[in-house]
C-alpha atoms as one frame of an Amber mdcrd trajectory, in Angstrom:
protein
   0.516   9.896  18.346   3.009   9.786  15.090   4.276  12.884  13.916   3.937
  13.456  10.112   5.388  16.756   9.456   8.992  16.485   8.299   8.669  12.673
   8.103  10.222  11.054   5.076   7.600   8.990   3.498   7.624   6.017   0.339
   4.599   5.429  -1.250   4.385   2.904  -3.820   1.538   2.965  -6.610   1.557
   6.453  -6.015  -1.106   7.457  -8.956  -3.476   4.916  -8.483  -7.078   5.795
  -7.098  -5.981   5.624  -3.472  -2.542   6.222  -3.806  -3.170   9.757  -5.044
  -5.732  10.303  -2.261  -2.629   9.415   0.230  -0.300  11.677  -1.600  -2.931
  14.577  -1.418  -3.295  13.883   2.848   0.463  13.509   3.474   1.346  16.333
   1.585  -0.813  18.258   3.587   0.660  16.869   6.819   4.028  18.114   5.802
   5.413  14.847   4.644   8.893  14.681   2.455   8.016  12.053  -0.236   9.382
   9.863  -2.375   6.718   8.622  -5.061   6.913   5.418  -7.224   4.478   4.374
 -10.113   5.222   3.125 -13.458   4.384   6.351 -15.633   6.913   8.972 -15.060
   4.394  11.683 -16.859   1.698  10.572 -14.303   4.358  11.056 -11.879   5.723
  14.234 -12.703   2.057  15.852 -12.437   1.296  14.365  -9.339   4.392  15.156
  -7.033   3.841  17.982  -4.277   7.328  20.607  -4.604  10.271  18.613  -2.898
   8.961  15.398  -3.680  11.375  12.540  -5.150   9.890  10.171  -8.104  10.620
   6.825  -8.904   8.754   5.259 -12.597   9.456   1.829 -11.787   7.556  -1.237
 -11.944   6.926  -3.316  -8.626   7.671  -6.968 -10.221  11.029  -5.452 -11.040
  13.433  -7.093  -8.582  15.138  -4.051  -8.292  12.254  -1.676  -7.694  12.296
  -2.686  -3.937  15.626  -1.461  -3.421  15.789   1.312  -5.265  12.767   2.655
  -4.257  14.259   2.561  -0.524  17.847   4.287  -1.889  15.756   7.367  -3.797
  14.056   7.952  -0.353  17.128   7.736   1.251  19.051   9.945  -1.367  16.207
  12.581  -1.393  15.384  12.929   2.376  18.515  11.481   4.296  15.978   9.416
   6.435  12.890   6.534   5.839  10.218   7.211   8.524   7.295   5.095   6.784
   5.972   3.243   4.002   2.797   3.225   2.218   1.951   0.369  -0.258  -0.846
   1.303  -2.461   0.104  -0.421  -5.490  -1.975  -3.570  -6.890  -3.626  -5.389
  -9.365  -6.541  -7.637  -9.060  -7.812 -10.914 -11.504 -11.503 -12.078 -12.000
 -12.280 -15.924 -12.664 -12.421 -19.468 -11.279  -9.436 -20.620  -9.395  -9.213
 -23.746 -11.875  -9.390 -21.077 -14.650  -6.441 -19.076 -13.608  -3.164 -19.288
 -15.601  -0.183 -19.440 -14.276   1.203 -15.829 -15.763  -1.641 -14.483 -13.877
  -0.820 -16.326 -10.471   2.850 -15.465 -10.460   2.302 -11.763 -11.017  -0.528
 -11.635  -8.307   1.679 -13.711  -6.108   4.620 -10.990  -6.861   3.310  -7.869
  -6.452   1.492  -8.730  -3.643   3.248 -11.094  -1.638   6.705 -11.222  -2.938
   7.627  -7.523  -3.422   5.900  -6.266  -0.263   8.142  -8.526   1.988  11.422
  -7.819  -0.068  10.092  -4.136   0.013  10.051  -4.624   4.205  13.097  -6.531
   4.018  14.853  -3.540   2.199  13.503  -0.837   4.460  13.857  -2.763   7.767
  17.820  -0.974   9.039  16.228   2.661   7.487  13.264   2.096   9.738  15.134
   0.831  12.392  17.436   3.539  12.222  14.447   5.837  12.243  13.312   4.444
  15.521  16.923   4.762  16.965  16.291   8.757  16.177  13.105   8.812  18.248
  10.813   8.861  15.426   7.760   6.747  15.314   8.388   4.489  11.766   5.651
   2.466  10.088   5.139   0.347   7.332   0.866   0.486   6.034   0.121  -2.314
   4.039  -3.318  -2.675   2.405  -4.213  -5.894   1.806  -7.694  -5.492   2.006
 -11.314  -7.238   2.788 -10.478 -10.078   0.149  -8.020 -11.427   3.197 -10.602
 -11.824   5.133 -13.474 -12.753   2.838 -12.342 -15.223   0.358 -14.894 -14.848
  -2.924 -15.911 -17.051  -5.443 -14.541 -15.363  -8.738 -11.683 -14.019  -6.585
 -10.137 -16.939  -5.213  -6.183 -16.628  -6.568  -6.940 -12.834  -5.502  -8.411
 -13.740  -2.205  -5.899 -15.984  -1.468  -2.440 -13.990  -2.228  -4.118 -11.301
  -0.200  -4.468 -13.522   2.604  -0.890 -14.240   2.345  -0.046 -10.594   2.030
  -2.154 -10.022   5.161  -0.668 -12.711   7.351   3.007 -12.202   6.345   2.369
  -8.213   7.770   0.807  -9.397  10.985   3.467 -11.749  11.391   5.723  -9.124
  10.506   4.398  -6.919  12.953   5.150  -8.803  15.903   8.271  -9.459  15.028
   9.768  -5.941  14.296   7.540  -3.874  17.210  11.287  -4.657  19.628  12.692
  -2.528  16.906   9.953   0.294  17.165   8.516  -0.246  13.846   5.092   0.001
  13.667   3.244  -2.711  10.532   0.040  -1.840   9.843  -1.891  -4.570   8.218
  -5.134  -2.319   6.023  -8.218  -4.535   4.966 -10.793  -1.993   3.648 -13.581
  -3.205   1.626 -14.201  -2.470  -2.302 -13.105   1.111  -3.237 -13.944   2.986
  -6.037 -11.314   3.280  -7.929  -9.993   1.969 -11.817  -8.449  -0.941 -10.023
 -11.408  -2.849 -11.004 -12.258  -1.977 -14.065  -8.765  -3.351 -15.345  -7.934
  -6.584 -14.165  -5.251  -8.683 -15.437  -7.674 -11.454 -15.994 -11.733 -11.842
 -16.055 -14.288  -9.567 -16.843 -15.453  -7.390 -13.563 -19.103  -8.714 -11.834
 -21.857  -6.262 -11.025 -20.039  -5.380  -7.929 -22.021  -3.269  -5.531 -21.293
   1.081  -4.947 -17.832   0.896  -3.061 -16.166   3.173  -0.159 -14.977   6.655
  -1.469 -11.225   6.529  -1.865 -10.682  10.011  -0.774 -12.849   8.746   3.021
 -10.672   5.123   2.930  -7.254   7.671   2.612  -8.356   9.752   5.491  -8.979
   6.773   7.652  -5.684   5.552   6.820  -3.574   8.633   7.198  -5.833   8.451
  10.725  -4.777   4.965  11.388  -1.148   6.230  11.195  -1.438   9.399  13.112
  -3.580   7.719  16.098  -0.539   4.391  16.684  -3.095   2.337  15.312  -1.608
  -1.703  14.941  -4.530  -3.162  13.128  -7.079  -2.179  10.128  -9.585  -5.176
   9.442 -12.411  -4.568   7.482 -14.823  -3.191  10.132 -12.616  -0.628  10.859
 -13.983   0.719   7.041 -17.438  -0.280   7.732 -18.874   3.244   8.761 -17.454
   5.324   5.910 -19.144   6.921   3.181 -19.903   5.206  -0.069 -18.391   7.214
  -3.905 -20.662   8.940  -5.508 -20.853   7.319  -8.899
């Protein structure tokens, strides 16, 4: 079992739908975070007391690395990191423009691994101490289940997803944990503003405060692996 109390903790896309949910759960574990979205005001209201904040935007180059140096400034330590940011696109794969296909393919395949690639000695380091580190990266049911009208989607999360598994086995010698998260549809805003498309009739989705608490679960419990089923049980939002 992981120990969350006292644990430095990153979470990127902090204000989103989930990532506020995550906040909420590791705040109330104790956590010392460090907090990263792109509105600072957002930001500022969310943060628990002791909390570091970063308003940075993922496809920023830097954002990886400085992300991983406010943690380490704030808390002395990296223990774990939680990637809830994301974006998604609606449309026909032959109908997708290029703008939209590089940012997809950045923010969820390219900054992820530099954002492992940064944290990797912290982590490490982390493990050295006798501490349990993880990385949780949600990729989500689209990895699994490519869609029509969410093929470029469906496909850089599949890419997201296998580059973590991969990832996983190869950084388990150094005692850090990759956890690769494939819920199904949440309800969040995600959705309902999409870099591209117009959003389907898309059918009641999983309550982000019940996909957080399986998460922060996931974490707690040493769990390795998240597909979809592991989501399949929990409540739908009320909407």
């Amino acid at each position: 079992m992981s120990e969350l109390r006292d644990r430095s903790i990153l979470v990127l896309g902090a204000t989103g739908g989930l990532g506020r949910e995550l906040v909420a759960l590791l705040a109330e574990h104790g956590a010392r975070l460090t907090l990263t979205a792109r509105n600072a005001d957002a930001l500022r209201e969310l943060a628990p007391e002791g909390a570091a904040t970063l308003a940075a935007d993922l496809l920023d180059e830097a954002t990886p690395r400085t992300a991983i140096a406010t943690a380490l400034m704030a808390h002395g330590s990296l223990d774990g990191v939680v990637n809830a940011a994301g974006a998604v696109a609606f449309g026909a794969v032959a109908e997708t423009t290029d703008d939209t296909l590089e940012t997809l393919w950045r923010l969820h395949v390219g900054a992820p691994l530099s954002l492992l690639c940064a944290a990797t000695p912290a982590l490490t380091e982390s493990a050295e101490q006798g501490r349990t580190p993880f990385v949780l990266s949600l990729s989500g049911a689209a990895a699994e289940m490519p869609t029509a009208g969410l093929g470029v989607y469906s496909a850089v999360k599949a890419a997201q997803s296998a580059a973590h598994q991969v990832a996983a086995r190869e950084l388990r010698r150094s005692g850090i944990r990759v956890v690769d998260a494939r819920p199904g549809h949440t309800e969040t805003e995600l959705s309902h503003h999409p870099l591209a498309g117009e959003r389907p009739a898309l059918p009641i989705g999983y309550a982000p405060s019940a996909v957080a608490a399986r998460l922060i679960a996931a974490i707690v419990d040493d769990e390795r692996d998240l597909p979809a089923s592991a989501f399949s049980e929990l409540p739908k939002a009320e909407v």
